[in-house]
Backbone as a printed PyTorch tensor [residue, N CA C, xyz], in Angstrom:
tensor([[[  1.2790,  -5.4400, -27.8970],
         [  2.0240,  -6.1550, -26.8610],
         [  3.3060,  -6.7480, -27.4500]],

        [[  3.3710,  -6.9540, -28.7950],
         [  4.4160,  -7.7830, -29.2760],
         [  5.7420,  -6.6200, -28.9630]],

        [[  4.9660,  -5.1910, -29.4340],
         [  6.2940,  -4.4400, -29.8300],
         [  6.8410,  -4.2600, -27.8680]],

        [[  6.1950,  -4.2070, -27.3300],
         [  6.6940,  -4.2620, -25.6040],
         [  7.4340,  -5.1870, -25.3650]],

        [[  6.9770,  -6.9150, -25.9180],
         [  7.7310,  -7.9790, -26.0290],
         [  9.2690,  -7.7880, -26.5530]],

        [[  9.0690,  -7.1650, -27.3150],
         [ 10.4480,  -6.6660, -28.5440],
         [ 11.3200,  -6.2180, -27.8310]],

        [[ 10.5670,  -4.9460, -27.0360],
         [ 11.5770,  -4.1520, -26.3730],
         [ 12.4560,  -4.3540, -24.9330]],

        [[ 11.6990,  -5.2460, -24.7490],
         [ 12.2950,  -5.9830, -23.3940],
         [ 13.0840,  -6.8050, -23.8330]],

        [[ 12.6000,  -7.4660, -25.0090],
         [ 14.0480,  -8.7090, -25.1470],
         [ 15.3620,  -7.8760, -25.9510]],

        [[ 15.1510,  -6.2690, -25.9460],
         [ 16.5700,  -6.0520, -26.2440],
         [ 16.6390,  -5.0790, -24.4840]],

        [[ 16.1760,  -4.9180, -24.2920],
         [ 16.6720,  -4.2680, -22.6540],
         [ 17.3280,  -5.6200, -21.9720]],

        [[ 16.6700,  -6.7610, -22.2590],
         [ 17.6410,  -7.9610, -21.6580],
         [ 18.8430,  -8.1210, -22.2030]],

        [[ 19.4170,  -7.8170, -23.8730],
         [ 20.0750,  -8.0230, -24.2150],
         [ 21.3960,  -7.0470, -23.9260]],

        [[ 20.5990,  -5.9280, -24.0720],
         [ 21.8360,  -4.9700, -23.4620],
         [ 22.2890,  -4.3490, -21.9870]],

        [[ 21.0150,  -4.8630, -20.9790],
         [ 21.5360,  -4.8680, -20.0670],
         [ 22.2190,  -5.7770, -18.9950]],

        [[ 22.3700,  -6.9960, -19.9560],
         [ 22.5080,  -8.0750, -19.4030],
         [ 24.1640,  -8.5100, -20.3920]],

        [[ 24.4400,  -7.5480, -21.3740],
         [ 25.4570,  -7.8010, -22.1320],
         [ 25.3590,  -9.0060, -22.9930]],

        [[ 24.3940,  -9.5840, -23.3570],
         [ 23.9420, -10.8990, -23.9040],
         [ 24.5840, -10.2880, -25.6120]],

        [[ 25.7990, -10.9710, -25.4440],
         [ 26.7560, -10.3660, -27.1510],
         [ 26.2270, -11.4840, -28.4090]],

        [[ 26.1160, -12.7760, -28.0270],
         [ 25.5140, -13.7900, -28.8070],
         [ 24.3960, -13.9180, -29.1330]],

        [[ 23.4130, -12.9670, -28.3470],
         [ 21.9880, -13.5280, -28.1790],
         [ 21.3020, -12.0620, -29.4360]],

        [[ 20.4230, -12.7510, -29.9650],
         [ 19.7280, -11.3050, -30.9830],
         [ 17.9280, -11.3640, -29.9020]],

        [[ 17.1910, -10.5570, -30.2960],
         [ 15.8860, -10.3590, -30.0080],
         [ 15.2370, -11.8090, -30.4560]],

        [[ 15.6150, -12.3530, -31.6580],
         [ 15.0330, -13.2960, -32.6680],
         [ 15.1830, -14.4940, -31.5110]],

        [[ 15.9760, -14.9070, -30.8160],
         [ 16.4160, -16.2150, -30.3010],
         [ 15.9960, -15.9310, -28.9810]],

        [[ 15.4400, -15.1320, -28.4490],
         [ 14.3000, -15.3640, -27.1990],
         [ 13.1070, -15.9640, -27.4060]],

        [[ 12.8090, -16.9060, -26.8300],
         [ 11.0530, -17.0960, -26.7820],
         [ 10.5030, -16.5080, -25.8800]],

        [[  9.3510, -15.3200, -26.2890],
         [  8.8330, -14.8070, -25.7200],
         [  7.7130, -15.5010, -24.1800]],

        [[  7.7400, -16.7110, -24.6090],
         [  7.2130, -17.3520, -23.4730],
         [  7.9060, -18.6620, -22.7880]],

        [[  9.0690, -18.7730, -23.3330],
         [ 10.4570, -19.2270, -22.3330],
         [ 10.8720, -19.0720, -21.0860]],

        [[ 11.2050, -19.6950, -20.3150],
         [ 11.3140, -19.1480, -18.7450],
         [ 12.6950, -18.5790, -19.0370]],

        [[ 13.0060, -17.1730, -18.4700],
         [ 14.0920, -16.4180, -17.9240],
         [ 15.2370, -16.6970, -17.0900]],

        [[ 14.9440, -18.0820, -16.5800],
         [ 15.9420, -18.6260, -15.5270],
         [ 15.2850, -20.5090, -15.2790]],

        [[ 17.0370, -20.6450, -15.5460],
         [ 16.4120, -22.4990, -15.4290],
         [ 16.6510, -22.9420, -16.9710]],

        [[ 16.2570, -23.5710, -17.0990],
         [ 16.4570, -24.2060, -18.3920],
         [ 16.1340, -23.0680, -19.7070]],

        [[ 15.2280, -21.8600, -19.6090],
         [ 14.8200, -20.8670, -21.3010],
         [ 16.3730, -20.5310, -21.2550]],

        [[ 16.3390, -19.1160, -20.8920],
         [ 17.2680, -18.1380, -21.4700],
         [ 18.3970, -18.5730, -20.4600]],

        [[ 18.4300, -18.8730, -19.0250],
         [ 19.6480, -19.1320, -18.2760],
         [ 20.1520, -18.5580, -17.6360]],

        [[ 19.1790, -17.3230, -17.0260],
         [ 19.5520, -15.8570, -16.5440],
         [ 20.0850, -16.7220, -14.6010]],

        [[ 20.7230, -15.7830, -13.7240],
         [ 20.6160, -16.0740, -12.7820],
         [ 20.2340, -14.9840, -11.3770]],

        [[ 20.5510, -15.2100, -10.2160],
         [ 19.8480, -13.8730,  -9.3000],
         [ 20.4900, -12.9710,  -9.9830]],

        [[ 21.9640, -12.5520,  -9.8720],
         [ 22.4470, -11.1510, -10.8290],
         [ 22.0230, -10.8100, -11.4600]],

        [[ 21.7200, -11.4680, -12.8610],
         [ 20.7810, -10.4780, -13.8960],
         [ 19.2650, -10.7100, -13.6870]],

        [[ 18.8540, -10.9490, -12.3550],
         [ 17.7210, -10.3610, -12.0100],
         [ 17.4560,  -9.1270, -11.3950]],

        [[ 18.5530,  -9.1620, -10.6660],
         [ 18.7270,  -7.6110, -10.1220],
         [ 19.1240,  -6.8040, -11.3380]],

        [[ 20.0710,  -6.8500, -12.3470],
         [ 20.2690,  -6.0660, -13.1590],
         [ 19.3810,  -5.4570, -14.1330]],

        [[ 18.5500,  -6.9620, -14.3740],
         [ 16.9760,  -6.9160, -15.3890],
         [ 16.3550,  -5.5890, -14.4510]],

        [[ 16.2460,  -6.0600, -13.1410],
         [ 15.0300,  -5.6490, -12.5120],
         [ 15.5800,  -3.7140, -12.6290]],

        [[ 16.7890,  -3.6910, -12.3710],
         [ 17.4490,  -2.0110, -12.5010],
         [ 17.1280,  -1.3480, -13.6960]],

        [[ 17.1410,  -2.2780, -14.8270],
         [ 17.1990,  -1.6990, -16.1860],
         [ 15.3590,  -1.3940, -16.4710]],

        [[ 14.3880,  -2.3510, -15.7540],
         [ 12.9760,  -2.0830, -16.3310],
         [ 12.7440,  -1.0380, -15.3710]],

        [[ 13.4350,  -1.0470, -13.7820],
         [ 12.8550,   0.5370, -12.9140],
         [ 13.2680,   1.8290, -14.2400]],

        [[ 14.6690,   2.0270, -14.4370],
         [ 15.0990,   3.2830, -15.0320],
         [ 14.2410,   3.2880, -16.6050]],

        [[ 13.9020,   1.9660, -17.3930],
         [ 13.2960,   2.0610, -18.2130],
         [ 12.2040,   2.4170, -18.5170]],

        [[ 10.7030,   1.7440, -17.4450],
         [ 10.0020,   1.8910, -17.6400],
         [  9.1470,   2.5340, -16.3080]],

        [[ 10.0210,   3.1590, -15.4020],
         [  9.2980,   3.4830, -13.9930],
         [  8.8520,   2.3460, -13.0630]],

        [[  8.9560,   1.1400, -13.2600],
         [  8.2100,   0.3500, -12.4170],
         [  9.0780,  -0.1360, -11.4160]],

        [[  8.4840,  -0.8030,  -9.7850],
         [  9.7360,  -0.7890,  -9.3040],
         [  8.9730,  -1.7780,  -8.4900]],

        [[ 10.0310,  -3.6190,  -8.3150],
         [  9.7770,  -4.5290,  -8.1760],
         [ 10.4260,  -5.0600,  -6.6330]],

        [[  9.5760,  -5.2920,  -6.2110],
         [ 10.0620,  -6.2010,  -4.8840],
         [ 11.1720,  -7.2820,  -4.9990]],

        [[ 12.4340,  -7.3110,  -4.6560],
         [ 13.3550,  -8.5900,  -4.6790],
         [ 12.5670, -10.0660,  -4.2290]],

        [[ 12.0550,  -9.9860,  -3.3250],
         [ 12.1550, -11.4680,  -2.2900],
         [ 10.5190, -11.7330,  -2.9250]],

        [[  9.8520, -10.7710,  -3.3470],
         [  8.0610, -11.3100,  -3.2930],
         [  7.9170, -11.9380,  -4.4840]],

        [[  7.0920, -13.1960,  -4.0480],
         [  6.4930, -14.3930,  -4.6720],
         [  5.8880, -13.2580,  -6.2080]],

        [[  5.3850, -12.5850,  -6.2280],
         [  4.5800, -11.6560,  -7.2590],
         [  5.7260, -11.5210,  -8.2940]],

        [[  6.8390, -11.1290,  -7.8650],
         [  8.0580, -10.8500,  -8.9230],
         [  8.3170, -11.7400,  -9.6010]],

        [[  8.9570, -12.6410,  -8.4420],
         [  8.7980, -13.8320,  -9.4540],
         [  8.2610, -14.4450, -10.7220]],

        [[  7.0960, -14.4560,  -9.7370],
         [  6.1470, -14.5790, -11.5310],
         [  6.1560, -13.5230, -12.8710]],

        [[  6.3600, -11.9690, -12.1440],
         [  6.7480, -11.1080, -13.5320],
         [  8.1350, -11.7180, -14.1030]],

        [[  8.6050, -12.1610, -13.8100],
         [ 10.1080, -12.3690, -14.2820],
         [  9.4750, -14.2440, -14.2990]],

        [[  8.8940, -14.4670, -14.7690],
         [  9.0980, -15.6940, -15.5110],
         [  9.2270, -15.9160, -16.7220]],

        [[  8.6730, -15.0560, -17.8170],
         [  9.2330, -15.0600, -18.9440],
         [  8.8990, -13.7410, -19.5610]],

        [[  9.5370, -13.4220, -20.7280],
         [  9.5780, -12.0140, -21.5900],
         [  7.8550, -11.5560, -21.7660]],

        [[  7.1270, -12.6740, -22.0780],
         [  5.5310, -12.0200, -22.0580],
         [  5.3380, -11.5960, -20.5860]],

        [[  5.2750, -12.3870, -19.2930],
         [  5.0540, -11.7650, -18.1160],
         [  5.2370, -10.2930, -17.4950]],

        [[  6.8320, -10.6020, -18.1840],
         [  7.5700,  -9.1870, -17.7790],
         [  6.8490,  -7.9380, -18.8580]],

        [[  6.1810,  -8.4010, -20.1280],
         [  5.3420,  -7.5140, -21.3570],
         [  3.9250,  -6.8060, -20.2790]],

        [[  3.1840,  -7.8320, -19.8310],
         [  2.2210,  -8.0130, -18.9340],
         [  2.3420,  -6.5820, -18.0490]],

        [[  3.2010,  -7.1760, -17.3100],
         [  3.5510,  -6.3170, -15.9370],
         [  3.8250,  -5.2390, -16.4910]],

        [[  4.4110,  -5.2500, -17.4420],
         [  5.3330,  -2.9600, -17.5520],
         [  3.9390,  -2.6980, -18.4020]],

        [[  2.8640,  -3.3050, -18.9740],
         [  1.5460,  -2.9780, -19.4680],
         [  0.9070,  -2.6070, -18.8920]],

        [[  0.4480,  -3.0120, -17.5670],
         [ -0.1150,  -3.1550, -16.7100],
         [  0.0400,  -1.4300, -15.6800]],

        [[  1.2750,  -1.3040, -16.2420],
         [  1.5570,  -0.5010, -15.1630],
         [  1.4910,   1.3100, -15.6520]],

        [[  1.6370,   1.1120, -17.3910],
         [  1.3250,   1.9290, -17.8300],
         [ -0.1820,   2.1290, -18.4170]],

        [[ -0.8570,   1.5110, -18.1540],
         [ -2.3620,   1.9900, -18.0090],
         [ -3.0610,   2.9440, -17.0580]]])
């Protein structure tokens, strides 16, 4: 799970253009928006574009469920796990 963790916090990094940010300076269980990382709706839609083409999965905008995958880098580990089982 870590290396899934890994790989999402550089799909955030490069699809989100995050030039300052390395893999190392995410907390994997940091919230994604709000006070962790600082993301906002845009790079939720952008996150959410980059894990469909990445990993096949494909997330509801408005549902309460997303939300919670997109609360932090383990959730979002969770969910694309989840989905490849």
């Amino acid at each position: 799970m870590q290396e899934l963790e890994h790989e999402i916090k550089e799909l955030i990094i490069s699809a989100l253009s995050l030039e300052d940010v390395s893999a190392a300076d995410i907390d994997a269980a940091a919230p994604l928006f709000g006070e962790g990382l600082g993301l906002d709706s845009i790079d939720a839609l952008e996150l959410g574009l980059a894990l469909q083409k990445q990993y096949g999965v494909s997330l509801s905008a408005d549902s309460e469920e997303t939300r919670r995958h997109f609360g932090s880098v383990q959730a979002l580990a969770a969910f694309v796990a989840s989905h490849r089982a």
